[in-house]
C-alpha positions in Angstrom: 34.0 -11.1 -0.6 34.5 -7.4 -1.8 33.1 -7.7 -5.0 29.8 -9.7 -3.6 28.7 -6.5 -1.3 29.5 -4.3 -4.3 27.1 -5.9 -6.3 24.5 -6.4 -3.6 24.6 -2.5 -3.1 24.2 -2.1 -6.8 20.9 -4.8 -6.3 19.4 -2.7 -3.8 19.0 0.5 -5.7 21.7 2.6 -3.8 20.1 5.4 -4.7 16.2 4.3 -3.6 15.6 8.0 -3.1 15.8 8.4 -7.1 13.0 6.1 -7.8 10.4 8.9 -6.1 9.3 12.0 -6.5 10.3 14.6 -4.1 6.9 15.7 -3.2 6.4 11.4 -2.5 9.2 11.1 -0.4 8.2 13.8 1.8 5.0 11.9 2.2 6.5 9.1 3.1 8.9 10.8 5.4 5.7 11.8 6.9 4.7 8.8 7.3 8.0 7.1 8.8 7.9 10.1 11.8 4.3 9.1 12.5 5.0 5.2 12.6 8.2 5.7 14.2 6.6 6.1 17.9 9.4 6.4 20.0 11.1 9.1 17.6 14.4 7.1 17.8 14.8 6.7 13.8 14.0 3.2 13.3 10.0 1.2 13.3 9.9 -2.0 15.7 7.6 -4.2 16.6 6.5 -1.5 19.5 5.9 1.4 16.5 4.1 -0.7 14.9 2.0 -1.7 18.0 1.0 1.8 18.7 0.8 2.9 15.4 -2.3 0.0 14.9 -3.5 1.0 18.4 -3.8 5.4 16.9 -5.8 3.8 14.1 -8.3 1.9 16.6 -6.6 -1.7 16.1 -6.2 -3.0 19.1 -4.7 -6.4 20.2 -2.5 -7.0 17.4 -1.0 -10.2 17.6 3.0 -10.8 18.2 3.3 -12.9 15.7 1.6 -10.5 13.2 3.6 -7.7 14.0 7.0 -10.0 14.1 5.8 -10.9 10.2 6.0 -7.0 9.4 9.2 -6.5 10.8 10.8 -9.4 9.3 10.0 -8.1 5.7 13.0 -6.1 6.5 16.6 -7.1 5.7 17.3 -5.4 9.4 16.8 -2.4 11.3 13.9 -0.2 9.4 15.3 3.0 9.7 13.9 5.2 6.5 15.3 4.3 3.8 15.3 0.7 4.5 11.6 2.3 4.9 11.7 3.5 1.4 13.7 1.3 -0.1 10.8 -1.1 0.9 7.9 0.8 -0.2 9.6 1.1 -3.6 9.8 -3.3 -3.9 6.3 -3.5 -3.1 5.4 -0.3 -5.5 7.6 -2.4 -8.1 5.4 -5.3 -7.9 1.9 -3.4 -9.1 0.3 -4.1 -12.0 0.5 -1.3 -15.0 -3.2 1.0 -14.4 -4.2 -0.9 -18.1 -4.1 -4.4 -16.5 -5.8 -3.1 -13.2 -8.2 -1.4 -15.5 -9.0 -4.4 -17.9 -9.5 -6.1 -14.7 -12.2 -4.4 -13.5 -13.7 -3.8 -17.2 -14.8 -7.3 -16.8 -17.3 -6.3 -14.5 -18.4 -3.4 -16.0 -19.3 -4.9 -20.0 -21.4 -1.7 -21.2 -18.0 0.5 -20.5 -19.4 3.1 -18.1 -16.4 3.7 -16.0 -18.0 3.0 -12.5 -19.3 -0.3 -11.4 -22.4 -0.6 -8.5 -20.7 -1.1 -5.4 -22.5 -3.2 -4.0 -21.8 -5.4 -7.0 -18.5 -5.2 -6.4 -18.7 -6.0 -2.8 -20.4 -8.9 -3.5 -17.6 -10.4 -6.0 -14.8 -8.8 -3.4 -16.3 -11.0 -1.3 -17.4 -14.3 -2.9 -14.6 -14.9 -5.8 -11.0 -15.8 -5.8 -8.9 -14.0 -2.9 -11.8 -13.2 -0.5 -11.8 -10.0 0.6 -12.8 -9.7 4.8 -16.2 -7.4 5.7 -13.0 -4.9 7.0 -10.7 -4.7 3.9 -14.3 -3.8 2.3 -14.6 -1.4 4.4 -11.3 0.4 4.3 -11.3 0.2 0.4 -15.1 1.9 0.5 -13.0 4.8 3.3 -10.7 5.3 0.9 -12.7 5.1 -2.5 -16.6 5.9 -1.4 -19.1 5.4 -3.7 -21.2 8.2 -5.3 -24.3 9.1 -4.4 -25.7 6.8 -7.1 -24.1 4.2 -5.2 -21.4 3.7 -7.8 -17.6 3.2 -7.8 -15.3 4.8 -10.2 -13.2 2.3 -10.7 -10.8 4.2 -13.4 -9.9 7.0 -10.5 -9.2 4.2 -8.3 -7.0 2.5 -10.6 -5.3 6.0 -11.0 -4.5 6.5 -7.3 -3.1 2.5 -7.1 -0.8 2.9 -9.5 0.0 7.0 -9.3 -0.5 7.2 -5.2 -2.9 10.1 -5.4 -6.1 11.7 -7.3 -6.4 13.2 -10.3 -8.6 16.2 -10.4 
C-alpha cells in the first residue's frame, strides 16, 4: 500500500507550484480568493454559484455546477486549484499547431482574419461555438477597427496566458 501513494504523489506533480511562474501563480492566487466566496480556503458548489452570479450568470444549474466540482479529486483548496489549472494548461496545443490552425482561414498570410468570417465558421463548422462563447472570445480578443482579428496575438495569450506588447 505504501509504495502505491508514493508513486501517486510523484503522478501528481508534488511540486505543481514549480510548473508556474511566480508572477502566474499570484494571478491565480488572485483568482482562487475571488472564487473562493466564503473565504474559508476551499471552492464549492456555493463559490462557484456566486462567483457566476458576480459575472451576470444567473440560474446556474446544479448539475452544472456539481460537474465543475467533480473535476476535482476532492476538496479544491488551491493547490488542488493549481494543480488543476496546470492539467488543463498541459492539454493545449503548441502556439504552431494553434497558429497553422487558423492559417487555414487566412491563405494570403496576413496575420488577422475578418471577424465576422470567423464568426461565421465558429459558428457553422465542427464544434459549434454558441452566439455567447462568440461573444466572450470577441470581450477578450476584439477586433480592430478594420473589423479584423489578430489571430497570432491570440494564439500568444492561449498558449503564454498574457499579451505581448
Amino acid at each position: 500500500q505504501a509504495p502505491k501513494k508514493a508513486k501517486k504523489k510523484i503522478e501528481g506533480g508534488s511540486n505543481v507550484f514549480s510548473m508556474f511562474e511566480q508572477t502566474q501563480i499570484q494571478e491565480f492566487k488572485e483568482a482562487f480568493t475571488i472564487m473562493d466566496q466564503n473565504r474559508d480556503g476551499f471552492i464549492d458548489k456555493a463559490d462557484l454559484r456566486d462567483t457566476f452570479a458576480a459575472l451576470g450568470r444567473l440560474n446556474v444549474k446544479n448539475e452544472e455546477l456539481e460537474a465543475m466540482v467533480k473535476e476535482a479529486p476532492g476538496p479544491i483548496n488551491f493547490t488542488v486549484f493549481l494543480t488543476m489549472f496546470g492539467e488543463k494548461l498541459k492539454g493545449t496545443d503548441p502556439e504552431e499547431t494553434i497558429l497553422n490552425a487558423f492559417k487555414i482561414f487566412d491563405p494570403e498570410g496576413k496575420g488577422h482574419i475578418k471577424a465576422d468570417y470567423i464568426k461565421e465558421m465558429l459558428m457553422t463548422q465542427a464544434d459549434r461555438f454558441s452566439q455567447e462563447e462568440i461573444n466572450q472570445m470577441f470581450a477578450a480578443f476584439p477586433p480592430d477597427v478594420s473589423g479584423n482579428l489578430d489571430y497570432k496575438n491570440l494564439c500568444y495569450v492561449i498558449t503564454h496566458g498574457e499579451e505581448k506588447d
